[in-house]
Every structure is written in structure tokens, then in C-alpha cells.
C-alpha positions as CSV (number, residue, x, y, z in Angstrom):
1,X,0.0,0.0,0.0
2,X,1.2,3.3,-0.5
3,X,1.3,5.4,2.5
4,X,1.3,9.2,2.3
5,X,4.9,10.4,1.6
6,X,6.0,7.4,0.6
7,X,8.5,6.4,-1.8
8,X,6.8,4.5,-4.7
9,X,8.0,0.7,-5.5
10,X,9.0,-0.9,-8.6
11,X,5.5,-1.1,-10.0
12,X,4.2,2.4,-9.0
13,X,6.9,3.7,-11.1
14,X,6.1,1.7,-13.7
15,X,2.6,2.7,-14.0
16,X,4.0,6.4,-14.1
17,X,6.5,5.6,-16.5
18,X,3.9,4.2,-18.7
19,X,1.1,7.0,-18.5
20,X,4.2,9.2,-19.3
21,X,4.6,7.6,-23.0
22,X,0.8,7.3,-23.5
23,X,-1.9,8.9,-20.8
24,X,-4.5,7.2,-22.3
25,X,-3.1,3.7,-22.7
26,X,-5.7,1.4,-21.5
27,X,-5.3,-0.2,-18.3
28,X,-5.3,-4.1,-20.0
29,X,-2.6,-2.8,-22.3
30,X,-0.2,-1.4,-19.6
31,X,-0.9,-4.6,-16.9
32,X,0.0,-6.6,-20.3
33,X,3.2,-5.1,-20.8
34,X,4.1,-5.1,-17.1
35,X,3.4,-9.0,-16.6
36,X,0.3,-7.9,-14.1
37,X,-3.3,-8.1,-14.0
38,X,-5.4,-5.6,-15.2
39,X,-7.2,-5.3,-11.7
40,X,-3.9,-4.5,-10.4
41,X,-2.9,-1.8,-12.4
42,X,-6.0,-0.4,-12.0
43,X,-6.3,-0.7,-8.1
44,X,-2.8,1.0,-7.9
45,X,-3.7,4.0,-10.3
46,X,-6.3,4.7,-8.1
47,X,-4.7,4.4,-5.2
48,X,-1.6,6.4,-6.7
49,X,-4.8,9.3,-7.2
50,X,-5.6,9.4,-3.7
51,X,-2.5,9.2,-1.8
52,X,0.2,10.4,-4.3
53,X,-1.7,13.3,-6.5
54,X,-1.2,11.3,-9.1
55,X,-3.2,12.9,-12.2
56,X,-2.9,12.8,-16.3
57,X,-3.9,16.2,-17.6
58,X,-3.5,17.8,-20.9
59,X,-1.9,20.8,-21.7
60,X,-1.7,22.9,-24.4
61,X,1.1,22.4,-27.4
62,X,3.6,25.1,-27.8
63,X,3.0,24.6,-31.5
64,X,-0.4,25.8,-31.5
65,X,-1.2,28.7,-33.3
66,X,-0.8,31.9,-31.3
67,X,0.4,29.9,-28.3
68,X,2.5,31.8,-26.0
69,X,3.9,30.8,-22.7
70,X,5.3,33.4,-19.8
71,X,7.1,33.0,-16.7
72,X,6.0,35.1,-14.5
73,X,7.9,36.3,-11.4
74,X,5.7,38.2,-8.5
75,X,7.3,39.9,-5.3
76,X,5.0,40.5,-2.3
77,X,4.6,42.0,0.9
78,X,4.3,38.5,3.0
79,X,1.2,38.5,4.6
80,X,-0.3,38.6,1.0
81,X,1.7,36.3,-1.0
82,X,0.0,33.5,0.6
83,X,-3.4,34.4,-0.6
84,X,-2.2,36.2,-4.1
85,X,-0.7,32.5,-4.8
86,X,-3.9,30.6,-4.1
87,X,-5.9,33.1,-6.3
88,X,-3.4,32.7,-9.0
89,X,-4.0,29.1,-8.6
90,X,-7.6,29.4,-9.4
91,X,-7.4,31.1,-12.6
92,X,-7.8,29.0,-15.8
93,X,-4.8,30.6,-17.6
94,X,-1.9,29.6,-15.2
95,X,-0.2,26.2,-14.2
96,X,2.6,25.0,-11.7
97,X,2.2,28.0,-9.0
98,X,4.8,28.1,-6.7
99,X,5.7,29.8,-3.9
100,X,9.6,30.7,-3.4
101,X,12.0,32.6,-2.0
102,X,11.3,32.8,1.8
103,X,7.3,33.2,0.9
104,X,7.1,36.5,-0.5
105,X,8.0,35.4,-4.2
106,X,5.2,33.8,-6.5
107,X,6.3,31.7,-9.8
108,X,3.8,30.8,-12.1
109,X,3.4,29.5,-15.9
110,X,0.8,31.8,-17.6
111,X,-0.7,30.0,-20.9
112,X,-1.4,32.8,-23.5
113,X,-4.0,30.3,-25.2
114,X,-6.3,30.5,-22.4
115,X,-6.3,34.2,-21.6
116,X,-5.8,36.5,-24.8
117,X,-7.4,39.9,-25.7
118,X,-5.8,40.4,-29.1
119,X,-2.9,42.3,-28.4
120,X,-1.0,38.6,-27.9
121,X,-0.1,39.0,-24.3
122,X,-1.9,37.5,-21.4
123,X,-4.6,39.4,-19.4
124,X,-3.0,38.7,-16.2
125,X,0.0,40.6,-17.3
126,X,-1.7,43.7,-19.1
127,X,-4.5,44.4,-17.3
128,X,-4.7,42.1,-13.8
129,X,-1.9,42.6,-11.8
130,X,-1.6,46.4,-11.7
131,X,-5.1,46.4,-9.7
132,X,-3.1,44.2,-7.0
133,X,-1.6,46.6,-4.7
134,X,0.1,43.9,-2.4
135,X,2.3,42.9,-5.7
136,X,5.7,45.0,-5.8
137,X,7.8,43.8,-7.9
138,X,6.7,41.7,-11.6
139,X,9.0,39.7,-14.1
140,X,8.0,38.2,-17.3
141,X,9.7,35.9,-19.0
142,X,8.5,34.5,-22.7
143,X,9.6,30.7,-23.3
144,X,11.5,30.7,-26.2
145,X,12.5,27.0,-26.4
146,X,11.8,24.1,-24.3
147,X,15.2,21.4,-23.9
148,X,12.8,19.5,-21.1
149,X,9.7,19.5,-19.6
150,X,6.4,19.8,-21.6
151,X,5.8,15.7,-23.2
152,X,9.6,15.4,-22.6
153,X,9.5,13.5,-18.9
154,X,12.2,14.5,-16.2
155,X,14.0,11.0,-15.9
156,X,12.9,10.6,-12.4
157,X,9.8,9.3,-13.1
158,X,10.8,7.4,-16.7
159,X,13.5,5.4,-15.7
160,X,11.4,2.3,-14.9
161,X,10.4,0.7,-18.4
162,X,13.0,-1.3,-20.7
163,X,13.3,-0.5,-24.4
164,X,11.1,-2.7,-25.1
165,X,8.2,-2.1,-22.8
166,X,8.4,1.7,-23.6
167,X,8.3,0.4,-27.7
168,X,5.1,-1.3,-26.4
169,X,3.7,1.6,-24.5
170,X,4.3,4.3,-26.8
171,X,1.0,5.6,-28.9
172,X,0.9,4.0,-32.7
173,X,0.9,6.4,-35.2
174,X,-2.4,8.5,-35.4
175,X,-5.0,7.1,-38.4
176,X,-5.8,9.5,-40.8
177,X,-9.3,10.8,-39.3
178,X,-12.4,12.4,-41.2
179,X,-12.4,16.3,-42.0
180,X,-14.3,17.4,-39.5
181,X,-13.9,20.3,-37.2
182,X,-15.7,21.0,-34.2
183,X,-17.0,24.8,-32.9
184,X,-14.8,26.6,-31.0
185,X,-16.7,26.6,-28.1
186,X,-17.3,22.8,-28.3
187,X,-13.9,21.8,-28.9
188,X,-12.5,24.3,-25.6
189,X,-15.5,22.2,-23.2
190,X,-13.6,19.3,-24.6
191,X,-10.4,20.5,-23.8
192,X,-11.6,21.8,-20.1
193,X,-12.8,18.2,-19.5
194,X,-9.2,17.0,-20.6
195,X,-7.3,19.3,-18.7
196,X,-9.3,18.1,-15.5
197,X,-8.4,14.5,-16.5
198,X,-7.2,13.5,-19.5
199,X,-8.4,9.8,-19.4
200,X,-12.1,11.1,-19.1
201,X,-13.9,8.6,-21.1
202,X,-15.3,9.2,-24.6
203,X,-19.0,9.5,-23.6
204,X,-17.8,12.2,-20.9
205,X,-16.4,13.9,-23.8
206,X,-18.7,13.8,-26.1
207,X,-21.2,14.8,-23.6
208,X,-19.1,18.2,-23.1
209,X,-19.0,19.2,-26.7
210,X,-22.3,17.9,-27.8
211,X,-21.4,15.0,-30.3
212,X,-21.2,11.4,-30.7
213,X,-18.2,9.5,-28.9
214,X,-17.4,8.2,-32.2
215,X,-16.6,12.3,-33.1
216,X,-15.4,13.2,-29.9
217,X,-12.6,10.1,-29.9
218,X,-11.5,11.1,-33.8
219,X,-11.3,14.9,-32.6
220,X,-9.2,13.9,-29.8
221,X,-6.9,11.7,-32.1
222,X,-6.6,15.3,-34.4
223,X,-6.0,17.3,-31.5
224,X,-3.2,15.3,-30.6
225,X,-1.7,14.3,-33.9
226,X,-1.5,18.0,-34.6
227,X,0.3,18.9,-31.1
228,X,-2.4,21.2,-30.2
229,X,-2.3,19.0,-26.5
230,X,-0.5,17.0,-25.1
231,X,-0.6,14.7,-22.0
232,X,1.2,15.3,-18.6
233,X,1.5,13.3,-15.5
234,X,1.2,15.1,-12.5
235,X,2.4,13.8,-8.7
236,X,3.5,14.9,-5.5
237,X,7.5,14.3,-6.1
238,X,8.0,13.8,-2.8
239,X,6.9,10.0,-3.1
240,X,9.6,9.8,-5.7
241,X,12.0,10.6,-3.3
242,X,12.3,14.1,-3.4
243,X,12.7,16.5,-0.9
244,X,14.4,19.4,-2.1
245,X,13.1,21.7,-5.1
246,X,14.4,25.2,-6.6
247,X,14.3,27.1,-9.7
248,X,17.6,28.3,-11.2
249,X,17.6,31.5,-12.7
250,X,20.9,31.3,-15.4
251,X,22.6,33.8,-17.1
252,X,24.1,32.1,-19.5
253,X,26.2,34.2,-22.7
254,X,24.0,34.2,-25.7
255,X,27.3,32.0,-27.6
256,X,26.9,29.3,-25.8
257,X,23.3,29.7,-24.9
258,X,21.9,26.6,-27.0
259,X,24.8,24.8,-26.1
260,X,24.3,25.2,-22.0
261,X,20.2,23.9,-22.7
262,X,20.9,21.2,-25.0
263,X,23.6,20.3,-22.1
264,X,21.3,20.9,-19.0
265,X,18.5,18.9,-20.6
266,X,21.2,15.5,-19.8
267,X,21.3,16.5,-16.3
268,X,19.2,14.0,-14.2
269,X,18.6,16.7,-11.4
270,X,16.9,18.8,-13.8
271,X,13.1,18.3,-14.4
272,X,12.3,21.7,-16.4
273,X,14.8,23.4,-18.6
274,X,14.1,26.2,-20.9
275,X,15.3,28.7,-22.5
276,X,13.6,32.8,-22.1
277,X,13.5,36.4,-22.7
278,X,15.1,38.8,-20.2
279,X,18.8,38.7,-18.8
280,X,18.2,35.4,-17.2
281,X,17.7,33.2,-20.3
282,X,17.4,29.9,-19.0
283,X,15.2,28.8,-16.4
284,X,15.3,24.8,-15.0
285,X,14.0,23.2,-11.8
286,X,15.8,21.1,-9.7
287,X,14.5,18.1,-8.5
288,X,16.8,16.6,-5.5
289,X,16.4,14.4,-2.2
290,X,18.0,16.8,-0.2
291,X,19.9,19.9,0.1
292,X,23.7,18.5,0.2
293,X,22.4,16.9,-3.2
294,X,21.3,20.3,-4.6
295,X,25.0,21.6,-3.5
296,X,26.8,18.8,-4.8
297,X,24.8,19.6,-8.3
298,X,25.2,23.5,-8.3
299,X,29.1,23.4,-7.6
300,X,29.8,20.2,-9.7
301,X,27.8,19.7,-13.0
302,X,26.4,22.8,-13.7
303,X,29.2,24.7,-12.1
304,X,31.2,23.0,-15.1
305,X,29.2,24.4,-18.2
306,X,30.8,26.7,-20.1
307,X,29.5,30.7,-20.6
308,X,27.1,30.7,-17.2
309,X,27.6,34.0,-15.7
310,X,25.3,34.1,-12.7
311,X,22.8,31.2,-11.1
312,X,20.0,32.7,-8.7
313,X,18.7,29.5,-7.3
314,X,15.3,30.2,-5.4
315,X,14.0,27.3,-3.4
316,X,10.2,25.8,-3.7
317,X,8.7,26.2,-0.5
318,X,4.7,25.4,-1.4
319,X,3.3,24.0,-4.8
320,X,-0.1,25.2,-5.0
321,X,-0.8,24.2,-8.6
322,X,0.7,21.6,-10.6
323,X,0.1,20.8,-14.0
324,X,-3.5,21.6,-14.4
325,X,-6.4,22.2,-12.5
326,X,-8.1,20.3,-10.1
327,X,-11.7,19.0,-10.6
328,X,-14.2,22.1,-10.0
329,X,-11.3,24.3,-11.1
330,X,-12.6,25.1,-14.1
């Protein structure tokens, strides 16, 4: 059984491993390719889901048309940032909100897909935040490239498959579907119910956007053969193992800029890497069980790339959103 905080066995991992390559792999296809029952796999999703966070949730694709992601970087007074984090949390447009830096410095991914007002920048940035008084200081940082994160999974939770089981896991090549196209408006309900949870049945789906399953399941198969989602895993890291967290802020010299992601995207510590606007130009997270480990990393293998002028490493002290939202969220 897995108890809360606790580090997940052999077959937990597994499981994760395997939603990784495919979230909507059916349970009897996963137990096959892991030698277990199908009532097993399914007993320990669900038991993953209650005591681990453990969630599949679509997100977005960067290569959707007038997709835009932002880092956003908040400063506030402390007996605010608390509650400005939590109300960030419940906004549609934003994903992994964290609180940093001592608790008075709010991180949070801000989807320009979800909140656009035709000039191509979020809301929360034009028009949002300068009604928040408690908020003193605001960063924004456009993502650029991504070298890891996004349907790219940090190794710590994909390192439990062989070859051969992750050949079997992965999704077949999409089948050509029918020309059709769903309304706007029915195609985002869709995409609401995925981003609650993506393995949401194709009658649930169908109900959202008003069509047949049969539609709803071909409209899904376009979504993702086109990139305009993808699938995510979401869990509390801690029953991984981890017990330390921080993002790195690098300066890195534009010359050697690709060569320091492409490099930092190797490293096993590293569960985000990406590169931005502004002075600091690449942005990771680091996942570690402690914080001699996150030492060891900052003076040995990153302390060894070439062309990094400055690291500001601000440790995670709360998650209050990760990947998507949670049911009644949206």
C-alpha cells in the first residue's frame, strides 16, 4: 500500500512511466506489458490518485497557433503572497504556482491560449496585476524554447520501463481521421474536461462538446496528432524521493546559450529546462532528495558548463498548482 509520503516501488513507477509515454493507454494494455493483472494496475492507479496526487492532464502544445507561454515572477509583501498565490492558482490561464523565495515570491506558468485579448499578451499581465496593490515587484519571462519538460518527462519518473516495454507503450501512429472540425466553443469544453483528467472517457467527452463518442474520440486523435495538446503526469515528487526543489535562474552568454540547454537537458537533477526572454535566459527546476544533493549539483555539473555568468537558485517552498487544475477548477 502506499502510504502518504512514501516512496513508490517498482510497479508504481512503472505505471507512471507508462502514462508518461501514453496517458491514455488502456489499463489491459499497460498490466499486459508489465506482466500484471489488469485489476492490479487499475487498483494502484487509483490508489496512486488518492495518496500520491497522481493525475494525467492535458496541456496545451507550444506549436499551437498563437500559443505563447510566460514566466511570471511576483514579489510580495508576505502576509499577501499566501493568498495572491492561491488566487493565481484558481485562474484557468496559469499552471505549476509556486511559492519561493522565503514566501514573498510567487512563480507561475501563464498560458497565452487560455487568456488572450488580441494584443498577444496574457490578461493577467496587461491588465490584472496592476489592480493588485500587495504585488511589488513583476518579471515576465516569454519561453523561447523548451530542452525538457512539456511531453519530454524529467528522468525521475521514466526510468522504470526497458526499451522494449516503452516500444510497447508508446502511442501507434495516429490514423488518418475524417475532415471534420468542431465549434470553437465545443472543442474548448472538450479541452476543459481533458485538462481536469485526461483519461475522461469518450462519452464524458462527447457529452461536453455535444457530439457522438465516435466524433469526440476522432477529434481527440486530431488534437493530438496536430500537437495542439498533449498529455502530462502530475504527482507529489516527494513520493519519488524528493525532498528538495528550486528554480535556477541562469545567465548564460547568448554563444553558448543553446549549447548550455541542450547540455542541462542531460542532467538528471533537472526536471524543467528552458530557454527565455530577459537577462536570465534559461530557467530549469531542480528536483533533489535533499539539500547537500542540490549543492553537490550546483558546484559540480552545472558549475562545469561553459558561458554561465550568474545562477540565482530560489528554493520551492509550497506547490499550489501543478500541471492543471483540479476537478471544480474550471
Amino acid at each position: 500500500m502506499v502510504h502518504n509520503r512514501s516512496v513508490l516501488d517498482e510497479l508504481d513507477r512503472a505505471l507512471v512511466h507508462a502514462l508518461h509515454l501514453d496517458g491514455r493507454a488502456p489499463f489491459a494494455r499497460i498490466a499486459q506489458v508489465l506482466g500484471v493483472s489488469t485489476q492490479t494496475v487499475t487498483r494502484r492507479y487509483q490508489r496512486l490518485r488518492r495518496d500520491a496526487g497522481l493525475r494525467v492532464v492535458a496541456l496545451p502544445g507550444l506549436d499551437r497557433p498563437g500559443a505563447t507561454r510566460w514566466l511570471v515572477r511576483l514579489t510580495a509583501a508576505p502576509a499577501t503572497a499566501g493568498e495572491l498565490a492561491r488566487s493565481l492558482a484558481r485562474r484557468t490561464d496559469t499552471s505549476w504556482v509556486r511559492l519561493t523565495s522565503g514566501g514573498t515570491e510567487i512563480v507561475t506558468m501563464v498560458d497565452a491560449v487560455h487568456a488572450n485579448d488580441g494584443s498577444g499578451a496574457p490578461s493577467l499581465l496587461l491588465h490584472d496585476l496592476p489592480r493588485t496593490s500587495s504585488v511589488t515587484a513583476v518579471s515576465a519571462h516569454a519561453l523561447l524554447h523548451v530542452y525538457r519538460g512539456g511531453p519530454s518527462a524529467w528522468p525521475g519518473r521514466a526510468q522504470a520501463l526497458t526499451p522494449e516495454q516503452q516500444r510497447q507503450l508508446r502511442p501507434p501512429e495516429p490514423a488518418h481521421t475524417a475532415n471534420e472540425h468542431l465549434r470553437a466553443p465545443d472543442e474548448q469544453r472538450m479541452i476543459t474536461v481533458l485538462r481536469r483528467d485526461a483519461r475522461a472517457g469518450y462519452a464524458e467527452l462527447a457529452s461536453a462538446c455535444g457530439q457522438t463518442p465516435a466524433t469526440a474520440a476522432r477529434h481527440l486523435a486530431r488534437l493530438r496528432a496536430g500537437g495542439a495538446i498533449f498529455f502530462d503526469v502530475d504527482i507529489d515528487d516527494s513520493h519519488l524521493g524528493i525532498g528538495t526543489r528550486a528554480l535556477l535562474w541562469l545567465t548564460v552568454a547568448p554563444a553558448y546559450a543553446e549549447r548550455a540547454g541542450t547540455a542541462l537537458a542531460t542532467h538528471s537533477e533537472l526536471a524543467f529546462v528552458v530557454a527565455t526572454t530577459c537577462t536570465t535566459n534559461i530557467v530549469a527546476q531542480a528536483l533533489t532528495p535533499d539539500p547537500a544533493a542540490l549543492y553537490g549539483y550546483l558546484t559540480g555539473p552545472l558549475a562545469a558548463l561553459p558561458g554561465v555568468h550568474t545562477v540565482e537558485s530560489a528554493p520551492v517552498l509550497l506547490t499550489l498548482k501543478g500541471a492543471g487544475p483540479r476537478a471544480g477548477e474550471v
